[in-house]
TORPALO-403225 format. One line per field, with one value per residue: residue number from 1; residue in one letter; x, y, z of N, C-alpha, C in turn. Coordinates in Angstrom, 1 decimal. Example, Ala and Ser with C-alpha at 12.3 -4.5 7.8 and 13.67 -1.06 7.14 Angstrom:
<rs>
seq	(1  2) $
type	(a  s) $
n_X	(13.2  12.8) $
n_Y	(-5.7  -2.2) $
n_Z	(7.8  7.1) $
ca_X	(12.3  13.7) $
ca_Y	(-4.5  -1.1) $
ca_Z	(7.8  7.1) $
c_X	(13.2  12.9) $
c_Y	(-3.3  0.0) $
c_Z	(7.8  7.9) $
</rs>
This chain:
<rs>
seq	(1  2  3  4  5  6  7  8  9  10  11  12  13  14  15  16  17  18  19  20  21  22  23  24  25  26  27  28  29  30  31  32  33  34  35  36  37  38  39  40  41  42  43  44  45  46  47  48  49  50  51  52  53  54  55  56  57  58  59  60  61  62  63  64  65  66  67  68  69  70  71  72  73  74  75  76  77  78  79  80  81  82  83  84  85  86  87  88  89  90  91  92  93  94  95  96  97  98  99  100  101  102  103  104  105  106  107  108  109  110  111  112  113  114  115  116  117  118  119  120  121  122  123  124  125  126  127  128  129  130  131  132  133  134  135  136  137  138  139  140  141  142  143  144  145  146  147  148  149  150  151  152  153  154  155  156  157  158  159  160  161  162  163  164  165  166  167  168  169  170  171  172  173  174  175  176  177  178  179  180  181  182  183  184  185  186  187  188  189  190  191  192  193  194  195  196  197  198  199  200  201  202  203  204  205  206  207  208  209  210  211  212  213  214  215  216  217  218  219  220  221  222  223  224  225  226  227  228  229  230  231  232  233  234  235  236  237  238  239  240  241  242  243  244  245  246  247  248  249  250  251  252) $
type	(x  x  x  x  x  x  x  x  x  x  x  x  x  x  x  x  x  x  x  x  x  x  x  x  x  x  x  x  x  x  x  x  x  x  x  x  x  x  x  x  x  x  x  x  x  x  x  x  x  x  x  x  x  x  x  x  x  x  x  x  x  x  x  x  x  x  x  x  x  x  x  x  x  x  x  x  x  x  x  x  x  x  x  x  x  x  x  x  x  x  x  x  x  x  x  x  x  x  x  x  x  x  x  x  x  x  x  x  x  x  x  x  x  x  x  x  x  x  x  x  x  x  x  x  x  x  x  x  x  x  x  x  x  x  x  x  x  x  x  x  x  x  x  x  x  x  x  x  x  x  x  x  x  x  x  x  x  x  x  x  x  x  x  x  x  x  x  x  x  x  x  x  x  x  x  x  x  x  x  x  x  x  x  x  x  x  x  x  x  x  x  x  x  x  x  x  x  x  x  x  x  x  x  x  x  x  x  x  x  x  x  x  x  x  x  x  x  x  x  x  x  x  x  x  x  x  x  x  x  x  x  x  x  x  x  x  x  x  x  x  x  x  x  x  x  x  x  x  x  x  x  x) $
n_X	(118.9  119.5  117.6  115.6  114.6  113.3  111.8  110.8  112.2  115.0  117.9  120.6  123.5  125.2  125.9  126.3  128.4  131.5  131.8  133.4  133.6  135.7  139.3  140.3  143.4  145.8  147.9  149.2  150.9  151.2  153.4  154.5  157.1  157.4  154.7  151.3  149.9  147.4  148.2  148.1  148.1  149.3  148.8  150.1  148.1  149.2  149.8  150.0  151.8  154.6  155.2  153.4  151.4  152.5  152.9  150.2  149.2  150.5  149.6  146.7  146.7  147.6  145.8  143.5  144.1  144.2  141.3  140.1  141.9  140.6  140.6  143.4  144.3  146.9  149.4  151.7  154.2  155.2  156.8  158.1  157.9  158.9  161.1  163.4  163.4  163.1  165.5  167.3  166.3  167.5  170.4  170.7  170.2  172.5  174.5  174.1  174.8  177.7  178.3  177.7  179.8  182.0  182.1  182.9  185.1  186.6  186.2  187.4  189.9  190.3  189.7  190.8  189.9  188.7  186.4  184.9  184.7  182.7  180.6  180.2  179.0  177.2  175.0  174.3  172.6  170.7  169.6  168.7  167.2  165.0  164.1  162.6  160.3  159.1  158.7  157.2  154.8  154.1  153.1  155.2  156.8  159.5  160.8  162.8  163.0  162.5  165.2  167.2  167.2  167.5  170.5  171.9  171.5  173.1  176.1  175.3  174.2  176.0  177.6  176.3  176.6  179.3  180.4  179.6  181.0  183.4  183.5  182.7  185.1  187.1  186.3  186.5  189.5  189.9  189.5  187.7  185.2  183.6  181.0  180.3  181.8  180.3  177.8  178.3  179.3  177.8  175.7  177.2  177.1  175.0  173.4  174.5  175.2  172.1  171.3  173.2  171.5  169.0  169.3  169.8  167.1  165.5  166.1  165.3  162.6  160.8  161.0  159.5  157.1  155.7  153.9  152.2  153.7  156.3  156.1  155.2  157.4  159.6  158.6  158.9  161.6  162.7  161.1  161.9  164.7  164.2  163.5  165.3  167.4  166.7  166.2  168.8  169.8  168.4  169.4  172.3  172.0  171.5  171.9  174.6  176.4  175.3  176.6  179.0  179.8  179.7  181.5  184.9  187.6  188.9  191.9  193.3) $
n_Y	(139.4  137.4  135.7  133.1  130.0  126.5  125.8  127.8  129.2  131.7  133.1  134.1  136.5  136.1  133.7  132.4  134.0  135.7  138.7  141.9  144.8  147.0  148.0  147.1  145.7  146.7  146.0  146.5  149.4  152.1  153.8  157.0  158.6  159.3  160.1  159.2  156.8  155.4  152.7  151.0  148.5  147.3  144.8  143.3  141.0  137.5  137.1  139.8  143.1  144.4  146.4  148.2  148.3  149.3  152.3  152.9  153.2  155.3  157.0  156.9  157.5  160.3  161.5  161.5  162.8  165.1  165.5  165.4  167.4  169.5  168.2  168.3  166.4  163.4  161.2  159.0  157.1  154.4  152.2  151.0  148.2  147.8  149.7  148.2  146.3  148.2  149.3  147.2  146.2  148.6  148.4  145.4  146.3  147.9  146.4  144.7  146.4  146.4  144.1  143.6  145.6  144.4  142.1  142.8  143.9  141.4  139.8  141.3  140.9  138.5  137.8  139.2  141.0  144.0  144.6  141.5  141.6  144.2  142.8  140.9  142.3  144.2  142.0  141.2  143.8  143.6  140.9  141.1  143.8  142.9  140.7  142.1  142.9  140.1  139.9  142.0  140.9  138.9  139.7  140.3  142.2  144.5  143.4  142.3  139.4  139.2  141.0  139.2  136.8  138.4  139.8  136.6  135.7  137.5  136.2  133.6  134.9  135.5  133.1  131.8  133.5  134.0  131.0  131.0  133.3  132.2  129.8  131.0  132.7  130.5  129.2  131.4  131.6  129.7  130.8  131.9  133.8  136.9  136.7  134.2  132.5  133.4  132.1  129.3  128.8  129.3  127.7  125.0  124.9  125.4  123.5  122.4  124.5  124.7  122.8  123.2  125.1  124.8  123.4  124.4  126.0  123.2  123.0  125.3  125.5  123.4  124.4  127.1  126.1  125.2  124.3  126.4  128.2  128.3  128.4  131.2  132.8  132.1  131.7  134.1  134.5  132.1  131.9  134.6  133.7  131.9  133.0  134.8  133.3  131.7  133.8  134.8  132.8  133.4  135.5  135.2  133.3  135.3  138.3  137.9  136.3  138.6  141.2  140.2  139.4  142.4  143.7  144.8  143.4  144.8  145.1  144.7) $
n_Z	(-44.6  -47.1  -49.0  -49.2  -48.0  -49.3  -47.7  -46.1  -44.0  -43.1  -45.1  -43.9  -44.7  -43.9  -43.3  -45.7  -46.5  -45.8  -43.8  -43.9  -42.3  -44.0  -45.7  -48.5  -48.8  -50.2  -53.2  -55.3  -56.7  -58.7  -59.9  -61.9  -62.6  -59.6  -59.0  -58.6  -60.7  -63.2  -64.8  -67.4  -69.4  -73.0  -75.1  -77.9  -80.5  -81.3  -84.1  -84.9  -86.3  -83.7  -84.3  -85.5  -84.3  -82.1  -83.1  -84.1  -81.1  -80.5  -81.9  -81.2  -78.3  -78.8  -79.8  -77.9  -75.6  -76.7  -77.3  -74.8  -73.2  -71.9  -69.5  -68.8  -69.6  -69.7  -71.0  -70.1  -72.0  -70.1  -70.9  -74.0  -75.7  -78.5  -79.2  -78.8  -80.7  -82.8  -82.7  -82.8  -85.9  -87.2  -86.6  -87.5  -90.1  -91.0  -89.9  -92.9  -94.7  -94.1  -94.8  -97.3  -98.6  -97.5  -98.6  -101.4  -100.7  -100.4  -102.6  -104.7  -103.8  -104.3  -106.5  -108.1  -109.7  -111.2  -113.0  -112.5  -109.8  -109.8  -111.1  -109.3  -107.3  -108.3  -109.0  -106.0  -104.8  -106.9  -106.4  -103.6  -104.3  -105.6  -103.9  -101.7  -103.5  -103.5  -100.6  -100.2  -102.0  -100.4  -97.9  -96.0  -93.3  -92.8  -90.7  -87.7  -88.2  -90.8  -91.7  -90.6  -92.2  -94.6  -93.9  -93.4  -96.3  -97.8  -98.1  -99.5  -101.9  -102.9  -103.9  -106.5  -108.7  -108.3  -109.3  -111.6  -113.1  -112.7  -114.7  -117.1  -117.5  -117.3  -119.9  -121.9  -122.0  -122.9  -126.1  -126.8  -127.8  -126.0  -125.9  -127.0  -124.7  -122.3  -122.9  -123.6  -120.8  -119.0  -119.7  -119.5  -116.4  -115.6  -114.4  -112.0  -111.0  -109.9  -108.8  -106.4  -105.7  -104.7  -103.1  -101.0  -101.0  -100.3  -97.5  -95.9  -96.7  -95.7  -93.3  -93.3  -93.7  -91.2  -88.4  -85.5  -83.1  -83.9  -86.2  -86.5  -85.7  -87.5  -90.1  -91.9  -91.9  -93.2  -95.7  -96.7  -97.1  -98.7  -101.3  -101.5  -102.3  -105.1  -106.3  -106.9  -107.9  -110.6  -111.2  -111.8  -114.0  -115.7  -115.8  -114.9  -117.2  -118.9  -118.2  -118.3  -121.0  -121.8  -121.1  -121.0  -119.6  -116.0  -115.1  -111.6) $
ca_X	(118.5  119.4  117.2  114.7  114.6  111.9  110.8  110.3  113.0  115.8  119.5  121.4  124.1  126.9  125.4  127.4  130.0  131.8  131.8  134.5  133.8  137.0  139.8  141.0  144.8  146.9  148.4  150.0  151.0  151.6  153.4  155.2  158.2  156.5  153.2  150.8  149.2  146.5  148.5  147.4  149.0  148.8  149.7  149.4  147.9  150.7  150.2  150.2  153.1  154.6  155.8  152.6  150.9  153.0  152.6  148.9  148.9  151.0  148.6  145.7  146.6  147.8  144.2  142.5  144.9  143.7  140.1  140.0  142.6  139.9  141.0  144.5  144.6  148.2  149.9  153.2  154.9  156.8  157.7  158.0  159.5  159.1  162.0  164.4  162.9  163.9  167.3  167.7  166.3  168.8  172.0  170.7  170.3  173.9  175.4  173.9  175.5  179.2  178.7  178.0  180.7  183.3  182.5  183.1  186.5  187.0  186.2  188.7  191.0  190.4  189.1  192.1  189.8  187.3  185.4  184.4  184.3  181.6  179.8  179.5  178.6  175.4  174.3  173.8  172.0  169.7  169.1  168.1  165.7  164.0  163.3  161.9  159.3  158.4  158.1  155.8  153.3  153.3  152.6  156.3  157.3  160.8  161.3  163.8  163.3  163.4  166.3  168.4  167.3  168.5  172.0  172.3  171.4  174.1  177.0  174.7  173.9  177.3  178.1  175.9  177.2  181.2  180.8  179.3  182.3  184.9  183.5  183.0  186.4  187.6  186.4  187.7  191.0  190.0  190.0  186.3  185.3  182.7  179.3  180.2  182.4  179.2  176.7  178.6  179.9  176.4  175.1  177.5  177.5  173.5  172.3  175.5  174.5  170.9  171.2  173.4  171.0  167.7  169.6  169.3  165.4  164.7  166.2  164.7  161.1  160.0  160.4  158.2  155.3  155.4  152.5  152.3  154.3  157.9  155.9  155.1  158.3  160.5  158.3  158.9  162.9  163.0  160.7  162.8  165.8  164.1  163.0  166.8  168.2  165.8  166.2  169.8  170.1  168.1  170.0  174.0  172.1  170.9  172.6  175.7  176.6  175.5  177.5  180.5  179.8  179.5  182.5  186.2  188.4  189.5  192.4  194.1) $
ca_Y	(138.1  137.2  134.6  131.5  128.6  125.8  125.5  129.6  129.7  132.9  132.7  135.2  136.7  135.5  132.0  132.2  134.7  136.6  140.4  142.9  146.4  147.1  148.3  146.1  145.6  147.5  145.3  147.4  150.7  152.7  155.5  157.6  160.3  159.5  160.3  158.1  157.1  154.5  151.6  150.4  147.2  146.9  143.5  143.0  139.7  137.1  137.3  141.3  143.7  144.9  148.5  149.1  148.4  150.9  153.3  153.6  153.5  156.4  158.1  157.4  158.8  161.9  162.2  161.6  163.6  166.5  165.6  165.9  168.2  170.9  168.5  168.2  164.2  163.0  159.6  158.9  155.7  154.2  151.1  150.2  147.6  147.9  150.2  147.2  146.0  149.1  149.5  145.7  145.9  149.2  147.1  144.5  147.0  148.0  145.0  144.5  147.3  146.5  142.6  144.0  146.4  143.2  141.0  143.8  144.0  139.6  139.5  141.7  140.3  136.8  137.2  140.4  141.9  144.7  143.6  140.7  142.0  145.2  142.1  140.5  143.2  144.6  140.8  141.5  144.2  142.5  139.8  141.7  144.5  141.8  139.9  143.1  142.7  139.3  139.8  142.6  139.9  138.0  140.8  140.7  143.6  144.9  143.5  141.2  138.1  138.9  141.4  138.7  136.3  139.1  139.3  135.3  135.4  137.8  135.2  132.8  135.4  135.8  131.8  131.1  134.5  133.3  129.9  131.2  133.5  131.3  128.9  132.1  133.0  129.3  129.3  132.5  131.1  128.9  131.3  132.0  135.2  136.3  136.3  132.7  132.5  133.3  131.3  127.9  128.8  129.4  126.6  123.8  124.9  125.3  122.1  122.3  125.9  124.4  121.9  123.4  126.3  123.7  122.0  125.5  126.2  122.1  122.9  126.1  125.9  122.9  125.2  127.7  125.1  124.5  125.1  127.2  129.2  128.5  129.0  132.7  133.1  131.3  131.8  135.5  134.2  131.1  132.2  135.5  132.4  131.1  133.9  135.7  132.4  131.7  134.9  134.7  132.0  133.9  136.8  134.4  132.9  136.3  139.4  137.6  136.5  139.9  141.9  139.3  139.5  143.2  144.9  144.5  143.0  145.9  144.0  145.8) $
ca_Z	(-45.2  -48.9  -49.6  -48.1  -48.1  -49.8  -46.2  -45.7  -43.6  -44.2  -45.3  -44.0  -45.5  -42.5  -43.7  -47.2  -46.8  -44.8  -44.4  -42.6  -42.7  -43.6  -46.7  -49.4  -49.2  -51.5  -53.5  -56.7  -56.7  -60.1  -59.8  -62.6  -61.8  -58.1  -59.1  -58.5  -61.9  -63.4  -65.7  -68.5  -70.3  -74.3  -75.4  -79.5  -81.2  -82.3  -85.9  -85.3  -86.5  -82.6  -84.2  -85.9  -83.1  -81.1  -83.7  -83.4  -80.2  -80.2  -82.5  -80.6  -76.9  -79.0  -79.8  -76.5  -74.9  -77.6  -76.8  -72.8  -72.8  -70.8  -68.1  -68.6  -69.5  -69.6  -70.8  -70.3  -71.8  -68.8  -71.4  -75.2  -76.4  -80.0  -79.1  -79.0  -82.3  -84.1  -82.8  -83.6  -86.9  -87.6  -86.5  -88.7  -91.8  -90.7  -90.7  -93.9  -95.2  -94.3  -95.1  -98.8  -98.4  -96.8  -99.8  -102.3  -100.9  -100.3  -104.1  -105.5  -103.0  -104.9  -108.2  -108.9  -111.7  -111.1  -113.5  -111.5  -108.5  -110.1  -111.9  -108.4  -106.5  -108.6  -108.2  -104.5  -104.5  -107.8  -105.8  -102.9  -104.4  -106.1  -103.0  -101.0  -104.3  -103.3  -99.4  -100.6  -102.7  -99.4  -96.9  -94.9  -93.1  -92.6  -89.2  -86.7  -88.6  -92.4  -92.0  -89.9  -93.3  -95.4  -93.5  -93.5  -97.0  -98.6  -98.8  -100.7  -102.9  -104.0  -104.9  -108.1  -109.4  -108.2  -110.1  -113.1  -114.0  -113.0  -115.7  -118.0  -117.6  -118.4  -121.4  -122.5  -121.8  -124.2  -127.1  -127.6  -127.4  -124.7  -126.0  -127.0  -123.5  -121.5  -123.3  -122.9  -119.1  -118.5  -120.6  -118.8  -115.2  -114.9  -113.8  -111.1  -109.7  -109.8  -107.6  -105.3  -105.1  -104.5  -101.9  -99.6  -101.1  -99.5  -95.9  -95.7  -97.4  -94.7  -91.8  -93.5  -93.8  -89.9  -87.6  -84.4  -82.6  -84.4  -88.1  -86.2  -85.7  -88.5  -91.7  -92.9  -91.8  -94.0  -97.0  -97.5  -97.6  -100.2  -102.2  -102.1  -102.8  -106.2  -107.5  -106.5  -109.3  -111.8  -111.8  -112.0  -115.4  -117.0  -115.4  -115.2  -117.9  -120.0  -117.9  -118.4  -122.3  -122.3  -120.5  -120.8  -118.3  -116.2  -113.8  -111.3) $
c_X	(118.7  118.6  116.3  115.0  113.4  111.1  110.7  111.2  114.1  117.2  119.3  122.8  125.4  126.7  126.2  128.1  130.3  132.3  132.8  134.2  135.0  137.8  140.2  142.4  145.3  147.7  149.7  149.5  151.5  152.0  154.3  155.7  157.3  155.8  152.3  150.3  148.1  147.8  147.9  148.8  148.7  149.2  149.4  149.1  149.2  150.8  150.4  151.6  153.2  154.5  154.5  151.8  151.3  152.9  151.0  148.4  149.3  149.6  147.0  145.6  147.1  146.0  143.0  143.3  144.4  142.0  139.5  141.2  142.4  140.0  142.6  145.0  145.7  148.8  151.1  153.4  155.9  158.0  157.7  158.6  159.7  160.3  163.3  164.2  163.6  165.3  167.9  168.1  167.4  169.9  172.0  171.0  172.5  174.4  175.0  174.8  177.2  179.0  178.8  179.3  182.3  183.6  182.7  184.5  187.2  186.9  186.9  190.0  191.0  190.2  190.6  191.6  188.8  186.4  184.6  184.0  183.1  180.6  178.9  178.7  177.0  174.8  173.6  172.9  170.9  169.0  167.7  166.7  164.5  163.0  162.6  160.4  158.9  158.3  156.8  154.4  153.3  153.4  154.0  156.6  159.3  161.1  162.0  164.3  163.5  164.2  167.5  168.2  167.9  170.0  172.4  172.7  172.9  175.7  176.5  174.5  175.2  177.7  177.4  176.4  179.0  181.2  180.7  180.2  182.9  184.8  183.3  184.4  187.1  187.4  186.4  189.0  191.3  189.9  188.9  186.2  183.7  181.4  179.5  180.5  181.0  177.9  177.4  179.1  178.7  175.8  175.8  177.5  175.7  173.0  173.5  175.1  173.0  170.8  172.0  172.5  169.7  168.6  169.3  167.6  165.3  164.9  165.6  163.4  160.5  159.8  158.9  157.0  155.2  154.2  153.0  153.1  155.8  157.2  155.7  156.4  159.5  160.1  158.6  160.1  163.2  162.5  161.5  164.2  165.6  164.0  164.2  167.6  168.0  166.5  167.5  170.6  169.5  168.8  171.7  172.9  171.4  171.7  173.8  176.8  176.6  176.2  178.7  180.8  179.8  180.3  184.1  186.6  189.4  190.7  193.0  195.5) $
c_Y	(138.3  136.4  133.7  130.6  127.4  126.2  127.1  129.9  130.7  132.3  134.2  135.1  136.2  133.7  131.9  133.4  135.4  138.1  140.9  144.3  146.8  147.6  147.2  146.7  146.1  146.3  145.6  148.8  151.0  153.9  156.0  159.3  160.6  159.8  159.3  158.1  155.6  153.7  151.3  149.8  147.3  145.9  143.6  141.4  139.1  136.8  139.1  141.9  144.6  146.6  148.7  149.3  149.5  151.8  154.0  153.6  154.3  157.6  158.5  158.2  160.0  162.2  162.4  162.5  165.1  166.7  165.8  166.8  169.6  169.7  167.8  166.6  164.3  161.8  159.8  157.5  155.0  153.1  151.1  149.3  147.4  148.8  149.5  146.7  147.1  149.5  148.7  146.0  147.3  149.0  146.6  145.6  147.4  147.7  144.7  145.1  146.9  145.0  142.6  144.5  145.4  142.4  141.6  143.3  142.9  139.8  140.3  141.1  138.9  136.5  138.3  140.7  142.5  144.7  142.6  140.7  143.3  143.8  141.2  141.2  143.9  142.9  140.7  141.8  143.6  141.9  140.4  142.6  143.5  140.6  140.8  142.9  141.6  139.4  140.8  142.1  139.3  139.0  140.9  142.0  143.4  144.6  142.6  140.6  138.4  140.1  140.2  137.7  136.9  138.9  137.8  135.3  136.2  136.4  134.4  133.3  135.6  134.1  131.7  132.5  134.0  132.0  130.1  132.5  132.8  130.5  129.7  132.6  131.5  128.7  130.3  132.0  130.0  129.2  131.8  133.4  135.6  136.4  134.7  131.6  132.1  132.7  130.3  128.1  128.6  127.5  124.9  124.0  124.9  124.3  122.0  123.4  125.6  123.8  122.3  124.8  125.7  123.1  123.3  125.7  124.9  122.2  124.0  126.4  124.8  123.8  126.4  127.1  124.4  124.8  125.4  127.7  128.9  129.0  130.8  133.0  133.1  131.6  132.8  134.9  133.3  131.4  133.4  134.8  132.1  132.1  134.4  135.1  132.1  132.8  135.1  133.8  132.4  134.7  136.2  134.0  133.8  137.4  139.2  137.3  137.7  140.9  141.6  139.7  140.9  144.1  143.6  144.2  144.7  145.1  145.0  146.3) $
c_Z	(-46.7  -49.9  -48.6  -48.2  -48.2  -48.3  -45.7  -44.8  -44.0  -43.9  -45.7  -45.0  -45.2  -43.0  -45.1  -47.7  -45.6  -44.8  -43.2  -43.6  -42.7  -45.4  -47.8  -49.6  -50.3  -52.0  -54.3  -56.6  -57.8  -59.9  -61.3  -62.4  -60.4  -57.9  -59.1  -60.1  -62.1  -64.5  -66.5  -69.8  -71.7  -75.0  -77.0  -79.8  -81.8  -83.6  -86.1  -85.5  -85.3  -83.3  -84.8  -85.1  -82.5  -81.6  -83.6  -82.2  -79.7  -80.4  -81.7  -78.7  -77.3  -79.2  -78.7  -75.5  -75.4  -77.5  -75.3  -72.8  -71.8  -68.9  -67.8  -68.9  -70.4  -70.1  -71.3  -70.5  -71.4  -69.8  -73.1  -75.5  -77.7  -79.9  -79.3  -80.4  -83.1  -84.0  -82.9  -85.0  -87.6  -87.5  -87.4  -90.3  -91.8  -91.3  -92.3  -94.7  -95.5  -94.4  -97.1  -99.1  -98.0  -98.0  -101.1  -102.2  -101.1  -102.1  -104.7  -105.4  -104.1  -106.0  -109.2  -110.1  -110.8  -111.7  -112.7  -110.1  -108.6  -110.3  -110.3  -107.2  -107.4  -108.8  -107.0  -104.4  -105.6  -106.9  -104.3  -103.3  -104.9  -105.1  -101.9  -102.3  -103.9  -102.2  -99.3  -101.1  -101.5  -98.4  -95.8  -94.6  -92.7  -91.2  -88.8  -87.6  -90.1  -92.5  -91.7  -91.6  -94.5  -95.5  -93.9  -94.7  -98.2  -98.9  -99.6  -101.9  -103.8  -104.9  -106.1  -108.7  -109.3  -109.4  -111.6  -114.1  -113.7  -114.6  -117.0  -118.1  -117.8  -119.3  -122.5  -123.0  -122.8  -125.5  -127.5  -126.7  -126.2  -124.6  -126.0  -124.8  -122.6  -121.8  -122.8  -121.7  -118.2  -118.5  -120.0  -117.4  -114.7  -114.5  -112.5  -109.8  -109.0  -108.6  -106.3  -104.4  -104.2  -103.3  -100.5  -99.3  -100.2  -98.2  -95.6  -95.8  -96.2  -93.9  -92.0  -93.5  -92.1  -89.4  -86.6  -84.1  -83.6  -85.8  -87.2  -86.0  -87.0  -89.6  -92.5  -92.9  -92.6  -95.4  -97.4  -98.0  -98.7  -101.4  -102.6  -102.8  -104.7  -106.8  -107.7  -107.9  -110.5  -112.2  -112.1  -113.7  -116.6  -116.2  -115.6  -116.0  -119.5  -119.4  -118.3  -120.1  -122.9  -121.9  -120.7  -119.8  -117.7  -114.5  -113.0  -111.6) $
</rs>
């Protein structure tokens, strides 16, 4: 009997449920290298960083493993997959590498001065260290989405540096020497570079202001857009032109 009833009568137990002396069905079996083992799942929060996650959770079964160790306690990691993450995000760094390295060689190929193709090439990297400084004020890490924004971002990085010698070098050609040169090349093409640089900042900077699941995905990817882009045009109307004004033409 589990119980009465207002009226003193009993309630059995066969009265609200039913019993079998008997096993519970195997359902899942865990085994590792054909051992049987216990499982244990570790999912991270979706605002969390997966690798740091998997990092301390390395750290910490080294230490419970160093703490019961008088009875031999084991953990083997059947799965990671921050593993795919890091051999992504080292492709991506890669690729980065030889997309710098591609447009080095495209711009000699087109502009036929070393000069201009040196002038465009520390642009790049400018642009770049400077925006690893602003993903640092807003807490991004080095992962998937703002390296693949990185990669996207190198060709953009080179146009407001491309336009702003061409028009430095056509007004050379006009007789003026090249402090003057790079002041007015600057001085007439800025409201041109401007706006074609702001036309990338407006398609990019909505996505970052989304909500839910695509802003967890998309925002570090679009704000590093914007950030490489920006600085991208700071550095074509101050780097660019004092480099232009401060070295000889060296042609091939």
């Amino acid at each position: 009997m589990v119980a009465s009833t207002p009226q003193g009568g009993p309630v059995y137990l066969k009265d609200v449920a039913e019993v079998q002396d008997t096993k519970k069905e195997v359902k899942l079996i865990n085994r590792i290298d054909l051992l049987n083992s216990i499982g244990l799942s570790i999912q991270k929060q979706s605002d969390a960083n997966a690798v740091a996650v998997s990092e301390l959770v390395h750290k910490e079964l080294a230490k419970l493993e160093h703490l019961y160790s008088n009875i031999d306690l084991k953990f083997t990691i059947a799965r990671d997959s921050t593993e795919y993450t890091l051999d992504a995000a080292d492709a991506v760094i890669h690729d980065l590498i030889l997309a710098i390295i591609l447009v080095a060689a495209i711009m000699l190929l087109f502009l036929h001065s070393i000069r201009n193709s040196i002038i465009v090439m520390v642009a790049i990297p400018l642009s770049l260290i400077a925006t690893f400084i602003g993903m640092s004020l807003f807490g991004f890490t080095l992962n998937l989405m703002s390296l693949l924004g990185l990669s996207l971002v190198v060709g953009i990085l080179v146009d407001d540096a491309i336009v702003v010698i061409e028009n430095i070098y056509r007004h050379m050609e006009m007789g003026k020497d090249k402090i003057q040169a790079a002041y007015d090349g600057v001085k007439e093409i800025g409201f041109t570079v401007t706006s074609i640089t702001m036309v990338i900042v407006v398609v990019f900077l909505p996505i970052a202001l989304t909500t839910g699941i695509i802003s967890n995905i998309m925002r570090q990817f679009s704000i590093v857009i914007v950030i490489a882009t920006l600085l991208s045009l700071l550095v074509s109307f101050t780097m660019v032109p004092f480099l232009y004004s401060r070295f000889e033409n060296w042609s091939d």
